[in-house]
ZAPAMI-783915 format. One record per residue (C-alpha): x, y, z; residue number from 0; residue in one letter. Coordinates in pm, 1 decimal, m for minus. Example, Ala and Ser with C-alpha at 12.3 -4.5 7.8 and 13.67 -1.06 7.14 Angstrom:
! ZAPAMI-783915
        x        y        z num residuo
   1230.0   m450.0    780.0   0       A
   1367.0   m106.0    714.0   1       S
***
This chain:
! ZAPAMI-783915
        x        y        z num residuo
  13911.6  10232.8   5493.5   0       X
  13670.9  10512.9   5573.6   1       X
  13590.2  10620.7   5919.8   2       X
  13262.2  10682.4   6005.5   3       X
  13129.7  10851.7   6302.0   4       X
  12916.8  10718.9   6539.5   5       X
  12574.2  10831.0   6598.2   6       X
  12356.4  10702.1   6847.5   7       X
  12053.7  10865.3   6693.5   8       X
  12060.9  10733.3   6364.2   9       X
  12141.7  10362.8   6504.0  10       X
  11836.7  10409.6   6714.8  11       X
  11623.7  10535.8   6454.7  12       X
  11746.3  10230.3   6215.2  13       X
  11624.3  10006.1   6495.3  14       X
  11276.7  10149.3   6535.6  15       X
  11266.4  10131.2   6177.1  16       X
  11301.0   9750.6   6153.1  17       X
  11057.2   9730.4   6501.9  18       X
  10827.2   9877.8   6289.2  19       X
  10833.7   9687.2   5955.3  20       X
  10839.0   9364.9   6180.8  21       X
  10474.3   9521.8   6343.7  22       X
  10349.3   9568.5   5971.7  23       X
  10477.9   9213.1   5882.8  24       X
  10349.7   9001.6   6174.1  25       X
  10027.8   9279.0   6162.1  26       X
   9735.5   9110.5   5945.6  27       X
   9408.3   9158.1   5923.0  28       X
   9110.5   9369.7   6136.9  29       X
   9181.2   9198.4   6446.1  30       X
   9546.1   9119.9   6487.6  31       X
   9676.9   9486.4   6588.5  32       X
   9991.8   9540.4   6779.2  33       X
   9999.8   9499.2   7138.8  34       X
   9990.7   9793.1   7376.2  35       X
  10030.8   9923.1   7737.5  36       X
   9875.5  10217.2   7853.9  37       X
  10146.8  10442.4   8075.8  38       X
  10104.3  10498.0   8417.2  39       X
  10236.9  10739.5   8706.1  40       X
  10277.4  10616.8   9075.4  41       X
  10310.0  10799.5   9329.6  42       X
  10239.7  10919.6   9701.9  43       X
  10000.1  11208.6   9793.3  44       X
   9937.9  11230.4  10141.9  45       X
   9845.1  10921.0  10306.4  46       X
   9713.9  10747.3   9947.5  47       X
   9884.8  10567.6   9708.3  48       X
   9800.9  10678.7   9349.4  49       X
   9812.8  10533.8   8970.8  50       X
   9767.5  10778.5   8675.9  51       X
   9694.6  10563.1   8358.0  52       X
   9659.3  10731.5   8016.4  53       X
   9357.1  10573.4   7842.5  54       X
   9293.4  10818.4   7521.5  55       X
   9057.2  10733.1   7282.3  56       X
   8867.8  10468.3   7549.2  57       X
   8550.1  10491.1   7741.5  58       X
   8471.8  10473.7   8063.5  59       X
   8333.1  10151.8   8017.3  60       X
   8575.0  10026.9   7784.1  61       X
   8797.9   9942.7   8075.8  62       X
   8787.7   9678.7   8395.4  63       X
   8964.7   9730.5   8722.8  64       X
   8968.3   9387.9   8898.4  65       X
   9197.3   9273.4   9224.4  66       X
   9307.9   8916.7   9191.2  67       X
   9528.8   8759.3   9471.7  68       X
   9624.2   9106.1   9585.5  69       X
   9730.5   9250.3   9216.8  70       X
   9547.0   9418.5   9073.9  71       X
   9432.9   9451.2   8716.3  72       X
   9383.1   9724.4   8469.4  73       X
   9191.9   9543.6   8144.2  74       X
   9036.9   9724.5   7811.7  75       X
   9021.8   9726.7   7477.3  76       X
   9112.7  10041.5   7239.3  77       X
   8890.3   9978.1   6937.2  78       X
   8976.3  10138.7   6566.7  79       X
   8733.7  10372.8   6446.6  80       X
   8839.9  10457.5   6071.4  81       X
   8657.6  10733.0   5883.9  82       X
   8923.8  10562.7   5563.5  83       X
   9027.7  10280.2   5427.1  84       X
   9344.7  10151.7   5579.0  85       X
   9488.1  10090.9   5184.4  86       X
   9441.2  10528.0   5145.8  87       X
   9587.7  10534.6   5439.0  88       X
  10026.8  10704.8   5441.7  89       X
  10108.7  10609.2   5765.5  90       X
   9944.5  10465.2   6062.2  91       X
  10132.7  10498.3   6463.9  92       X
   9815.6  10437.3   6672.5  93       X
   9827.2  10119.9   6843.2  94       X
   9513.7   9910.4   6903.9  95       X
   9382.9   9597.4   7091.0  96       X
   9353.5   9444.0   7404.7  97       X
   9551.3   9533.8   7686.8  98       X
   9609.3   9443.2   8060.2  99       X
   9839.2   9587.2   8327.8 100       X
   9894.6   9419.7   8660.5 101       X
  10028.4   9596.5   8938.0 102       X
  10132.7   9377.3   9309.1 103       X
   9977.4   9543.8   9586.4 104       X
  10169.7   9646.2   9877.0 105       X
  10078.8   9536.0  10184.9 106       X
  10064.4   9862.1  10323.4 107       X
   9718.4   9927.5  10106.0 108       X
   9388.7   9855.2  10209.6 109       X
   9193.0   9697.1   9896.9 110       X
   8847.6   9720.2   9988.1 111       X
   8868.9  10091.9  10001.5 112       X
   9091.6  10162.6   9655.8 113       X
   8840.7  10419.0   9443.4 114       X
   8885.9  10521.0   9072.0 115       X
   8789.6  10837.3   8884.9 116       X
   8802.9  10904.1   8440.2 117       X
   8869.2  11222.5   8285.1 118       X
   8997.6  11334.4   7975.3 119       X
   9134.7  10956.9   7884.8 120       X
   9324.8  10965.8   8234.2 121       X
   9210.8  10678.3   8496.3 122       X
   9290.5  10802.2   8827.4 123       X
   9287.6  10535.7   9080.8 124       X
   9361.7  10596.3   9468.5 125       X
   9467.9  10286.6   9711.1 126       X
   9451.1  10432.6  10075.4 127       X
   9716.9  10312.5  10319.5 128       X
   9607.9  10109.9  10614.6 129       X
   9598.5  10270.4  10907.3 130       X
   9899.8  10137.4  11063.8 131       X
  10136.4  10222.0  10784.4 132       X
  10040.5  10597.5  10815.8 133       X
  10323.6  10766.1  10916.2 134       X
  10285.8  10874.8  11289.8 135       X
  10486.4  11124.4  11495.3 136       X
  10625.3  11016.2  11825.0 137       X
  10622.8  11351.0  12087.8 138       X
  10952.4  11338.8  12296.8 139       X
  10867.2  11426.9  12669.8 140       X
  11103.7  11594.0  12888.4 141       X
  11296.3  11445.9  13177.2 142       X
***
């Protein structure tokens, strides 16, 4: 019996490897393209809450912000734009379709006032706290 060492790398490799050919296989036609999440970054700066999506290759108007029962709702639509055919084609990573990412709302955010900006394929959106989860600074008096 031979030993063989164990390597994490090449077991996850072999696993993206059979991700993949199950994309390719269950992938037919124009429409019928993998689905897809953009990433996102939250965080807090100041008194704001704040999302970062990456949106590259979209247009401002390719994507819908929406709030439904206090979530709210990143939709779009990345759309191929091939200057080949797909059989001359050696190897194709970009994923395309529809996608949709829902994020709860705390309660500490006030909805009516949440603002987004576009840039470079990054959607920037900004949910302001509510005034009364600011964080406030009580002043200790002397006795």
């Amino acid at each position: 019996m031979t030993l063989v060492r164990w390597n994490q790398f090449r077991d996850l490799m072999n696993l993206q490897q059979q991700m993949n050919l199950q994309q390719q296989l269950t992938s037919s036609g124009e429409d019928s393209y993998g689905p897809w999440a953009p990433v996102v970054d939250i965080f807090e700066k100041g008194d704001d809450l704040v999302i970062c999506a990456e949106l590259p290759g979209l247009e401002q108007d390719d994507v819908d912000i929406s709030i439904e029962n206090n979530t709210l709702v990143l939709r779009g639509e990345r759309k191929r734009k091939t200057e080949f055919e797909e059989r001359d084609a050696h190897r194709l990573e970009r994923t395309f379709g529809v996608f949709t990412r829902s994020f709860t709302l705390p309660k500490t955010v006030d909805s009516d006032r949440i603002s987004a900006s576009y840039k470079n394929g990054v959607l920037e959106l900004t949910l302001p706290k509510v005034e009364q989860a600011k964080l406030r600074k009580i002043e200790i008096k002397a006795a």
